[in-house]
Each structure stands twice: as C-alpha cells, then as structure tokens.
MARZA-106503 format. One record per residue (C-alpha): residue number from 0; x, y, z. Coordinates in nm, 4 decimals. Example, Ala and Ser with C-alpha at 12.3 -4.5 7.8 and 13.67 -1.06 7.14 Angstrom:
MARZA-106503
@seq 0, east 1.2300, north -0.4500, up 0.7800
@seq 1, east 1.3670, north -0.1060, up 0.7140
//
This chain:
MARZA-106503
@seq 0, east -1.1027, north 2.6900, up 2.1710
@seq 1, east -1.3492, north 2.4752, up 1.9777
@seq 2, east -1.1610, north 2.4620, up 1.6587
@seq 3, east -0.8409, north 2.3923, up 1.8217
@seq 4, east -1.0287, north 2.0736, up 1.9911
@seq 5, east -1.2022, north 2.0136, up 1.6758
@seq 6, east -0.8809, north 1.9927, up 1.4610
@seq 7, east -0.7025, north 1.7650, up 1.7059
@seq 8, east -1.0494, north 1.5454, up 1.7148
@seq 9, east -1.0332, north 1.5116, up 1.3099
@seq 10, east -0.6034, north 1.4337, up 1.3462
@seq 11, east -0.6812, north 1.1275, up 1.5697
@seq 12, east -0.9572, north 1.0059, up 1.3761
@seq 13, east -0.7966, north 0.9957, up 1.0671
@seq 14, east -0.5190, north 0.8805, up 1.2575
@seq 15, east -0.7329, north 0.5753, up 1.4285
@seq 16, east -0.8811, north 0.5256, up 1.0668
@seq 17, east -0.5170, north 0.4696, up 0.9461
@seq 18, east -0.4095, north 0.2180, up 1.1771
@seq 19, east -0.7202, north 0.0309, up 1.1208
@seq 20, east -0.6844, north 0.0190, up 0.7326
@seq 21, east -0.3316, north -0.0876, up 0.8145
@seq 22, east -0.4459, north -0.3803, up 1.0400
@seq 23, east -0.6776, north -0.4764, up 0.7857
@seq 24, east -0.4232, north -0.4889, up 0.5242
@seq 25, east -0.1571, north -0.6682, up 0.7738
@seq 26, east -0.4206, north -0.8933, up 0.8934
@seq 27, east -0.5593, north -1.0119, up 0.5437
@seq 28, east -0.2835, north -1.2868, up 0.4308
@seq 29, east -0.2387, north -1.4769, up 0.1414
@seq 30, east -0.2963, north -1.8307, up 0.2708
@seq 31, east -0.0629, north -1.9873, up -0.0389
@seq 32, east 0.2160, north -1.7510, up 0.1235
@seq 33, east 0.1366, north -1.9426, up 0.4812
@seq 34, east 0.1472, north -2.2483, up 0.3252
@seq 35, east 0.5221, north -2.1940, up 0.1589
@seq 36, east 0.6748, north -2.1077, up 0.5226
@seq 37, east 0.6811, north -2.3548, up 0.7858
@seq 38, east 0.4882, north -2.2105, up 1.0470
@seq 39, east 0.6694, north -2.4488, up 1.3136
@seq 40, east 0.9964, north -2.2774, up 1.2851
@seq 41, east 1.1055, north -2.0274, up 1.4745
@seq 42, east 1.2665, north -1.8196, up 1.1578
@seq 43, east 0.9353, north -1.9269, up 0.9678
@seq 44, east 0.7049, north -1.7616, up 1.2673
@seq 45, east 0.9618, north -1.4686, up 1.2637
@seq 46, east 0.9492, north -1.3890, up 0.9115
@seq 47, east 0.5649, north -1.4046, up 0.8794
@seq 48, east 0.5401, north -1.1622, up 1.2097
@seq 49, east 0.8140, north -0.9465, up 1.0887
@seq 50, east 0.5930, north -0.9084, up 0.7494
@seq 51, east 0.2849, north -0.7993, up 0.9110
@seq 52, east 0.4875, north -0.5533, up 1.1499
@seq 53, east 0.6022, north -0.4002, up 0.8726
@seq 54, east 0.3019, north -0.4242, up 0.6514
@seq 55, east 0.1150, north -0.1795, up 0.8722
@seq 56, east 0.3051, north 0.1411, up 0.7862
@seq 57, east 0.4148, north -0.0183, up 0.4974
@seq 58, east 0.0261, north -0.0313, up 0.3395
@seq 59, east -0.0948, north 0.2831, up 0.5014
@seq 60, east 0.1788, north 0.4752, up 0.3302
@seq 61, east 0.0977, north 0.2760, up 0.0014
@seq 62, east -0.2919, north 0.3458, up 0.0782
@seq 63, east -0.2301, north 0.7334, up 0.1099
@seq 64, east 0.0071, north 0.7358, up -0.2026
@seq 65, east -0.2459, north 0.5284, up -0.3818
@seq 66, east -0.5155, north 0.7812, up -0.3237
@seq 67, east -0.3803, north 1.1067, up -0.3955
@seq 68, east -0.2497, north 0.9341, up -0.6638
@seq 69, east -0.6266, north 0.8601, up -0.7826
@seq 70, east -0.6824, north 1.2011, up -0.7014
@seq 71, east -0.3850, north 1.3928, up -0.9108
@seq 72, east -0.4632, north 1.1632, up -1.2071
@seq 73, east -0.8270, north 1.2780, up -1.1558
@seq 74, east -0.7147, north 1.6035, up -1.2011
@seq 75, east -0.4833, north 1.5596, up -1.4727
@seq 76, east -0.8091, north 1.3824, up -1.6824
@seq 77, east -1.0187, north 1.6835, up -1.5487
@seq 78, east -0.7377, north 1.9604, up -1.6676
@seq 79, east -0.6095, north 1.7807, up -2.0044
@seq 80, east -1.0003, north 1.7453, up -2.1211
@seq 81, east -0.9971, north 1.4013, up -2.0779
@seq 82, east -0.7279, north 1.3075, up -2.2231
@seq 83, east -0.6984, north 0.9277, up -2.0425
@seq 84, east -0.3377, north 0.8587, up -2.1345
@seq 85, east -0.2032, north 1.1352, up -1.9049
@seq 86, east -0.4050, north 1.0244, up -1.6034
@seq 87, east -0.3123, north 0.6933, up -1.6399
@seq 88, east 0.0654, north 0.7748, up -1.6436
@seq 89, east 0.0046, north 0.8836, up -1.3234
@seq 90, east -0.2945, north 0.6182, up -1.1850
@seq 91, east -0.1033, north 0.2665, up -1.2503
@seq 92, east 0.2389, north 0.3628, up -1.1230
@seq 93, east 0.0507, north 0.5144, up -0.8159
@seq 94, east -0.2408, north 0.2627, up -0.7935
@seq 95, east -0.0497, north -0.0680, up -0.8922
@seq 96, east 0.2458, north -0.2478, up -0.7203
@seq 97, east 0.2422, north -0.3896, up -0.3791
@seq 98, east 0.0258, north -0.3139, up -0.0777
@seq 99, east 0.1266, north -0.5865, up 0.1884
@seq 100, east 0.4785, north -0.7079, up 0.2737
@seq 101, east 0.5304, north -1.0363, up 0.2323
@seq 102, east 0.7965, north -1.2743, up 0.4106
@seq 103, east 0.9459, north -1.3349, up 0.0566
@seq 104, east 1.0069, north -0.9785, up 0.0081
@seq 105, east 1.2205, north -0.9640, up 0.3596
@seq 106, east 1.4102, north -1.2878, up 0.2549
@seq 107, east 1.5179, north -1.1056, up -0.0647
@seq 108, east 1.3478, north -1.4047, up -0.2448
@seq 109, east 1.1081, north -1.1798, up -0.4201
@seq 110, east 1.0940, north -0.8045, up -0.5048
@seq 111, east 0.8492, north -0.5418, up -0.3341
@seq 112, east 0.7420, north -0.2641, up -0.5920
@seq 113, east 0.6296, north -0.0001, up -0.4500
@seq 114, east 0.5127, north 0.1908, up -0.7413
@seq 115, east 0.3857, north -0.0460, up -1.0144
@seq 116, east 0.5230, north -0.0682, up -1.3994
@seq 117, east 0.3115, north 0.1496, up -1.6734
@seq 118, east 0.1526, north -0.1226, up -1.8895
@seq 119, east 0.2411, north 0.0127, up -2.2311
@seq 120, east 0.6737, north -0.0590, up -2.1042
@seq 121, east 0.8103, north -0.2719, up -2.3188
@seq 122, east 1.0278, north -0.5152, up -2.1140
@seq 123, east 1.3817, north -0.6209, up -2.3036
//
C-alpha cells in the first residue's frame, strides 16, 4: 500500500512542479512584445492572454523535450567517446527554438520553432 501512495505522491509532485515551471515561463514576458500590442484593445488584451494560455503547456512540453534532449545528447557524447559533433546534432535542435508563445506567433506575424536550426545549416 505504501508504494502505491508513494508513486501517486511523486506523479503529483512532478505534476505540481510542471505547472509551476509553466507559470513561470507564461508569466515571464518580454516587455518590448507588451509594448508592440495595444494593451487597451480588446483583440490586443485577447491575444496577449491567449499567448500565455497557451504558453503553459506549450513551455512545459518544450521544457521536458529540452531536457531529455540534454540528456540523450549526454549520452550520445558519453557512448561516441566524446565525440561533440554527434551530441550537438541532437542538443541545439532539442535545446534551441522557442519556449514561450508569443501573440505574434498566434497572429501568424512571426514563426514559432519548436525545435531550433543546427548552426552549421547553410541557409540559401
């Protein structure tokens, strides 16, 4: 019985741990974002709400991928004998791109990467 109660103690702690990394992502703006929308206007108010309700699972997704991203690439560096090249092909797609949703990505104004661009691309 004690394990069974453990195990669901640990599942809604990590869950509570989560949804507080997510508020803390959704409720850390940029302020030159704030300053671009009018905040008097009812689409203006509606787009920077909308942002932050879908920052939350948005970011805590991005926060987990992020991570066992860090993790696999550790791996890969660990396995490969340090070979760095491998574990970054899988660190900066994983640990670059966006974490927060931004009004300007809902708009279709700007575009929200979810897994960042390997640095060594050569763009046309």
């Amino acid at each position: 019985m004690t394990t069974s109660l453990h195990g669901w103690m640990c599942t809604k702690r990590n869950l509570f741990i989560g949804a507080a990394f997510g508020l803390l992502i959704a409720l850390t703006g940029n302020p030159a974002i704030a300053e671009e929308i009018s905040e008097t206007s009812p689409q203006g108010a509606g787009l920077q709400a909308a942002s932050w309700v879908a920052t939350v699972p948005y970011g805590a997704v991005k926060i987990v991928y992020a991570f066992v991203g860090g993790v696999v690439g550790g791996l890969a560096w660990t396995l490969t004998g340090g070979n760095t090249a491998i574990a970054k092909a899988v660190w900066i797609p994983s640990m670059t791109g966006h974490y927060t949703v931004q009004p300007q990505n809902l708009t279709g104004d700007k575009p929200l990467h979810f897994m960042g661009e390997s640095s060594d691309k050569s763009n046309p």
